[in-house]
C-alpha positions as CSV (number, residue, x, y, z in Angstrom):
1,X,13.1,91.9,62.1
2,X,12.6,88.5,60.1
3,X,15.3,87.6,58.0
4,X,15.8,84.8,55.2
5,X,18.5,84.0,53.5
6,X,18.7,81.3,50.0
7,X,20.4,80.4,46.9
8,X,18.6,80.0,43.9
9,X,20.2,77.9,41.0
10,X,19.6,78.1,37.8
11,X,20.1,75.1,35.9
12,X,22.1,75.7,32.1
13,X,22.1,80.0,31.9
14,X,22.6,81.3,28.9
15,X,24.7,84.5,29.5
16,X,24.8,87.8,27.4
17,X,28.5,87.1,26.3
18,X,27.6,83.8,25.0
19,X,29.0,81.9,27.4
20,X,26.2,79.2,29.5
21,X,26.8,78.5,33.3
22,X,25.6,74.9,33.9
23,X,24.7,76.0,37.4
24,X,24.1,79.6,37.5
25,X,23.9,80.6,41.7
26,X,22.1,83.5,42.4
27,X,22.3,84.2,46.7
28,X,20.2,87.0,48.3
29,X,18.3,87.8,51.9
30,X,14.9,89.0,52.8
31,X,13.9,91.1,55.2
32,X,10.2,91.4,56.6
33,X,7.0,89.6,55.6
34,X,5.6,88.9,51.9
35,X,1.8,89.8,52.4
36,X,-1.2,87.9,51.0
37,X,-1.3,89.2,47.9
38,X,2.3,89.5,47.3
39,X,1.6,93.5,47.0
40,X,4.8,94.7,48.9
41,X,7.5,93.4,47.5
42,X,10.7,95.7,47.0
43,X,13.9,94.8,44.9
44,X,17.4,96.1,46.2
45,X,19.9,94.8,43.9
46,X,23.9,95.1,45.0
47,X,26.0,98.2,43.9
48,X,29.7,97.8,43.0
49,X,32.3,95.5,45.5
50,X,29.6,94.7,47.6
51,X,26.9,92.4,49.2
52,X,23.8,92.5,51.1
53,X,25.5,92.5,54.2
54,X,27.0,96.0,53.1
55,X,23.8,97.4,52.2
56,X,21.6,96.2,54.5
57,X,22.0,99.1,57.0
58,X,19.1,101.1,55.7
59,X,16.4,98.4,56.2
60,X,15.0,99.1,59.5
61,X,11.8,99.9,61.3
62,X,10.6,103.9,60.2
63,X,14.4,103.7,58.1
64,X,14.6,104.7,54.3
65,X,13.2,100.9,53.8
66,X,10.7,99.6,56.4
67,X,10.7,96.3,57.1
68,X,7.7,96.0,58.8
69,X,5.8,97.3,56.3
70,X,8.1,96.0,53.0
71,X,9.4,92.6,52.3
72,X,12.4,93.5,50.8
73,X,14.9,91.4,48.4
74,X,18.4,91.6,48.2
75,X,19.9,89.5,44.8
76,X,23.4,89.6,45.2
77,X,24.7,90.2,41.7
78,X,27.2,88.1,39.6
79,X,30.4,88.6,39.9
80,X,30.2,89.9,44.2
81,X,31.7,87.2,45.1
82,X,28.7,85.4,47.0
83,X,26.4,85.0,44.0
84,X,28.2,83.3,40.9
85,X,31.5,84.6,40.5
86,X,35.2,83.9,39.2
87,X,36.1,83.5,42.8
88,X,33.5,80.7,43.4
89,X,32.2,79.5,40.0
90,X,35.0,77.4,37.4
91,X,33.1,78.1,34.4
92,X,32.9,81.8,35.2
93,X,36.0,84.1,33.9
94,X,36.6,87.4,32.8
95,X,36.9,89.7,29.4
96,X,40.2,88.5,28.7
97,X,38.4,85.1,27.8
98,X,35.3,86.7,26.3
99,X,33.3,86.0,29.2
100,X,31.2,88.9,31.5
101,X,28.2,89.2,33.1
102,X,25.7,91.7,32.0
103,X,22.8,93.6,34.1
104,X,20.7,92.2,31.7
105,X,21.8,88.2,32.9
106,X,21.5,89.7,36.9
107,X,18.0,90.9,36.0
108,X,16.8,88.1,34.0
109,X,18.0,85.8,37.0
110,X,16.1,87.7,39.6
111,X,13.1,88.0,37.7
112,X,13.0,84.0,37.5
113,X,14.0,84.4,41.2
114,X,11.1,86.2,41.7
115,X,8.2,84.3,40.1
116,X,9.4,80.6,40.8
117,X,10.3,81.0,44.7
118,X,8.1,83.7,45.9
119,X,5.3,83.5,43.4
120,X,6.0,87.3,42.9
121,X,4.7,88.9,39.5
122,X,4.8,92.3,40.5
123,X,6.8,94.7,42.0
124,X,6.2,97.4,44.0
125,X,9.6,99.2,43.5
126,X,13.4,98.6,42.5
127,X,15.8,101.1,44.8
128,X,19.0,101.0,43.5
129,X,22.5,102.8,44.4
130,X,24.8,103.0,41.6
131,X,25.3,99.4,39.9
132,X,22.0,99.3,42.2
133,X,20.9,101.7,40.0
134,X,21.8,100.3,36.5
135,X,20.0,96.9,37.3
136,X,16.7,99.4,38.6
137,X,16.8,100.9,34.9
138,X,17.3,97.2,33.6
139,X,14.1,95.9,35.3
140,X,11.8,99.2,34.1
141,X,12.7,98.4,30.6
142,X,13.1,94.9,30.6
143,X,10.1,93.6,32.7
144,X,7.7,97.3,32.7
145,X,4.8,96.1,33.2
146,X,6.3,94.4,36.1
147,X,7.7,97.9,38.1
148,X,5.7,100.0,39.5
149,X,8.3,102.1,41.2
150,X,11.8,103.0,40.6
151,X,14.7,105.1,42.7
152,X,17.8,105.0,40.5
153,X,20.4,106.7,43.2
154,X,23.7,107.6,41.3
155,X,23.6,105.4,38.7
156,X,23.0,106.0,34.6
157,X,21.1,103.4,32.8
158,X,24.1,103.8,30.3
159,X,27.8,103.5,31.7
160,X,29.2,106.9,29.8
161,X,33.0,107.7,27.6
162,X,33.6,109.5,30.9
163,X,32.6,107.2,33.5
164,X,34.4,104.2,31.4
165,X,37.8,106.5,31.6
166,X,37.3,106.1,35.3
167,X,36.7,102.1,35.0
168,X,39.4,101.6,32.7
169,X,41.7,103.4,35.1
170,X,40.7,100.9,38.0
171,X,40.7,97.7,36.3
172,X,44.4,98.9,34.7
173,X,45.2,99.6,38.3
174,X,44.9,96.1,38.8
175,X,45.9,94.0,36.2
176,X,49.3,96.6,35.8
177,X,50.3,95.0,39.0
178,X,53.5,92.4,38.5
179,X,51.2,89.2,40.4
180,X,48.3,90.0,36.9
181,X,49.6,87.2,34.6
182,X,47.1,88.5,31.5
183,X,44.5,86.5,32.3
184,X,44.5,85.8,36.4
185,X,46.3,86.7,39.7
186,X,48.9,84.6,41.0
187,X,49.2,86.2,44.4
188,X,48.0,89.3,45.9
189,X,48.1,92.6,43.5
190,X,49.9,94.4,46.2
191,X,50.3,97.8,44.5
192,X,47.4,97.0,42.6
193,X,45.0,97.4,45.3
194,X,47.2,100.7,46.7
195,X,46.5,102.0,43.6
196,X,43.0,101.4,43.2
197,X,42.0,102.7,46.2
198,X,43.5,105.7,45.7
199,X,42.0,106.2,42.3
200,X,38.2,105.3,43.9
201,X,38.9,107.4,46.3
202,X,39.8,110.5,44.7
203,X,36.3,110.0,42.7
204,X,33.7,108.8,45.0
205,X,34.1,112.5,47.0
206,X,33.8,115.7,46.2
207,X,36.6,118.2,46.4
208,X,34.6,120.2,49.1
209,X,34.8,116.7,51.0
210,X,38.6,116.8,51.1
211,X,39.0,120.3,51.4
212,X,36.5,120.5,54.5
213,X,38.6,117.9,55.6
214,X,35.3,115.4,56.5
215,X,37.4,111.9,57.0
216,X,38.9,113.8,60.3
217,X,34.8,113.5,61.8
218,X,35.0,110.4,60.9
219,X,37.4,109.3,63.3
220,X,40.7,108.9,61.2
221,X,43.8,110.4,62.0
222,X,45.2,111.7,58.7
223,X,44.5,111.7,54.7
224,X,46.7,108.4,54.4
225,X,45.1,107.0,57.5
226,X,41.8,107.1,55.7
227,X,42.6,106.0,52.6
228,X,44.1,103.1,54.0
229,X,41.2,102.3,56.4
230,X,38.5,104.0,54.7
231,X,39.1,102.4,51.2
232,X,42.4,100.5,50.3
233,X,41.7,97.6,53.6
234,X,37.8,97.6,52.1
235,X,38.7,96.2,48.9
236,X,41.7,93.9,50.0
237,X,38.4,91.9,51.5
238,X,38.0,91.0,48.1
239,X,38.9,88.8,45.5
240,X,40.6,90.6,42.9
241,X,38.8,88.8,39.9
242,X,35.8,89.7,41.1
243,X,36.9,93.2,41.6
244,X,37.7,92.6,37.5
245,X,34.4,91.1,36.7
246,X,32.2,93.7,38.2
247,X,34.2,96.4,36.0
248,X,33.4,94.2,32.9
249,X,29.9,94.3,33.7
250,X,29.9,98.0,34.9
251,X,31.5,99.0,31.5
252,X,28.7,97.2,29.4
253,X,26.1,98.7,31.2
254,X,23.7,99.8,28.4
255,X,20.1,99.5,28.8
256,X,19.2,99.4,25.3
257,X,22.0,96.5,24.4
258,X,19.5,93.3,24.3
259,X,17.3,91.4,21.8
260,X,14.8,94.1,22.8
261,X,15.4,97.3,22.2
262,X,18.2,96.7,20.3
263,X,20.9,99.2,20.9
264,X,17.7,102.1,20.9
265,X,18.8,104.0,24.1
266,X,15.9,106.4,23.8
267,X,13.3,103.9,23.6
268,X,14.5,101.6,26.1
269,X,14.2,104.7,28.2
270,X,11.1,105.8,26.8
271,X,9.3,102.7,27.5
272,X,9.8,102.4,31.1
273,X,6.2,102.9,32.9
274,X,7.3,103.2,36.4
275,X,6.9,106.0,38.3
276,X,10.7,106.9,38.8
277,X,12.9,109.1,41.2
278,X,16.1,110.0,39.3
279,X,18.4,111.4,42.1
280,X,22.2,111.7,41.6
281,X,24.2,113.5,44.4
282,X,25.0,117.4,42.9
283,X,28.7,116.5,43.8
284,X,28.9,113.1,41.8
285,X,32.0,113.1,39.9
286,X,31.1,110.4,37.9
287,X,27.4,109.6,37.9
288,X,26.7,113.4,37.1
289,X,23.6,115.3,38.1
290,X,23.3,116.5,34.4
291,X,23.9,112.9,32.8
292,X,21.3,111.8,35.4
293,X,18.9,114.5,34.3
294,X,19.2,114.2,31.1
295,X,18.3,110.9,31.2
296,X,15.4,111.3,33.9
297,X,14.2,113.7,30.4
298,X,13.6,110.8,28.2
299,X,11.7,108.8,31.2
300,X,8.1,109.6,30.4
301,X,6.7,109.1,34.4
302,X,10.3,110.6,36.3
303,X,11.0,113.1,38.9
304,X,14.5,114.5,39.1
305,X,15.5,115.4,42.8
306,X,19.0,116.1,43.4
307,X,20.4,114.7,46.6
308,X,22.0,118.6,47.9
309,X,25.7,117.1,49.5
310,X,29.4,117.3,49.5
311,X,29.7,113.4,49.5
312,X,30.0,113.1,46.3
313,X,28.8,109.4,45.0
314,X,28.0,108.1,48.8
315,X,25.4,110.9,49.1
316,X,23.3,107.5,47.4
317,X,24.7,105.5,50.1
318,X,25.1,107.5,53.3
319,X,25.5,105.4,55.9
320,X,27.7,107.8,57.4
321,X,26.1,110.7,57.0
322,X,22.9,111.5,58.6
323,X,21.8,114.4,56.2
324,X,21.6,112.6,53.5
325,X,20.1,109.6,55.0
326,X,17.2,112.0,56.1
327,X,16.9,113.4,52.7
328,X,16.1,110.3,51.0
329,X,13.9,109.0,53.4
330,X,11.5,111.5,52.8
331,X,11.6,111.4,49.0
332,X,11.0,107.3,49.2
333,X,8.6,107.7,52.1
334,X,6.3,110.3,49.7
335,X,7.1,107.9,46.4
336,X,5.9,105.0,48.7
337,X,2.9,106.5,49.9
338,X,1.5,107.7,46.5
């Protein structure tokens, strides 16, 4: 498989929150060959706490994305950690200083991406997982005549009261712990990251995941030994600002909160032309299937399918777990091919 890997900078950004980054860095790899007419092109933006080396997995020959038949982007979004973040970047902070990045500066970045590195105009579809997602509804409302596919995996183009309980839960996870100073860490958020593991945890499954007792085929020992493995060592590979600063942008997430649409959260959805697959897993705790649906209502060109699984949120990400994998697969395949 050919793989490329770059850094785009983009000289004086102007972000959502005001703030402007004299050197915005956006980092992302391709995989596969752009054709002649730049005609194959698919976007696969970053979900939450990760990077393209975490999502890469499903881009492989006859996989859920083909490389040999897609040249596929992945922008690492602000804040992961790779691309612009408080871990990397001096001028970027958090909310306690009034700064945040929005998915409207991630899309806005990768569309410039886009058209002054690869000469790409068009797009033949955004696939998203979660924060994946948010960025896909981003770029069908922001840049429409620019999308002509979309597959939003559980992820609402607006972050809702219930879902920001859940956020406001993790980030006071963190900043509760004694090394949280009210505006930065000094030191390792020991009981910080315990805690928030434990609280991503209990919502990324479903019940009928614990209860059938599924981290036990996945090789772990016990409950604790998985949530110490499975989640808690995970995000201890990351910098706890940025861990901060994805929350911030996760918690703004509203389509419809730019110059454009201006806070109109029907017509941002309304507007989007591309043909979209709206598919939340039935167990998602937080991105729910009837949030999801009732949003795939006001999508004039959408098709709600359901991912059928007891995965809870990783049903959109089921690197794990086969089933699932072989159930979007054939959705995006069929998308693909129309």
């Amino acid at each position: 498989m050919i793989t490329s890997a770059g850094t785009f900078t983009i000289e004086n950004f102007a972000l959502q929150c005001g703030a402007v980054l004299p050197q915005a860095k956006l980092v992302y790899q391709t995989y596969g060959q752009l054709n002649r007419d730049r005609s194959n092109v698919i976007l696969y933006p970053t979900s939450y706490g990760a990077t393209h080396l975490d999502i890469e997995w499903l881009i492989r020959p006859n996989g859920i994305l083909d490389p040999t038949r897609w040249f596929i982007i992945i922008p690492n979004m602000f804040g992961n950690g790779l691309s612009s973040s408080p871990s990397n970047c001096q001028n970027c902070g958090l909310a306690e200083q009034g700064f945040w990045f929005s998915h409207g500066d991630n899309v806005f970045a990768q569309e410039k991406l886009l058209r002054e590195v690869f000469g790409i105009e068009k797009l033949a579809m955004v696939y998203g997982w979660s924060m994946g997602a948010q960025q896909a509804y981003h770029w069908g409302a922001l840049f429409k005549d620019k999308v002509e596919r979309i597959v939003a995996l559980c992820g609402t183009a607006r972050t809702t009261d219930h879902n920001r309980i859940f956020l406001e839960s993790l980030r006071l996870a963190l900043t509760g712990d004694r090394a949280w100073t009210g505006t930065h860490f000094e030191g390792i958020p020991e009981r910080g990251f315990r805690t928030f593991a434990r609280i991503y945890a209990s919502w990324a499954a479903s019940q009928v995941f614990y209860r059938e007792g599924i981290y036990y085929q996945l090789g772990y020992e016990s409950l604790e030994d998985y949530l110490q493995r499975g989640w808690e060592a995970g995000y201890r590979k990351r910098d706890p600002h940025n861990l901060l600063a994805m929350i911030d942008t996760w918690l703004r997430c509203d389509v419809s909160n730019n110059s454009i649409y201006q806070g109109d959260y029907h017509r941002a959805l309304s507007s989007i032309q591309a043909k979209t697959l709206v598919m939340p897993s039935t167990t998602d705790l937080y991105f729910t299937s009837e949030d999801c649906e009732a949003e795939a209502n006001l999508i004039p060109n959408a098709e709600f399918f359901a991912i059928p699984s007891i995965w809870g949120h990783r049903a959109g990400n089921p690197y794990q777990n086969s089933g699932d994998q072989a159930f979007i697969r054939q959705v995006v395949h069929k998308l693909l091919d129309t």
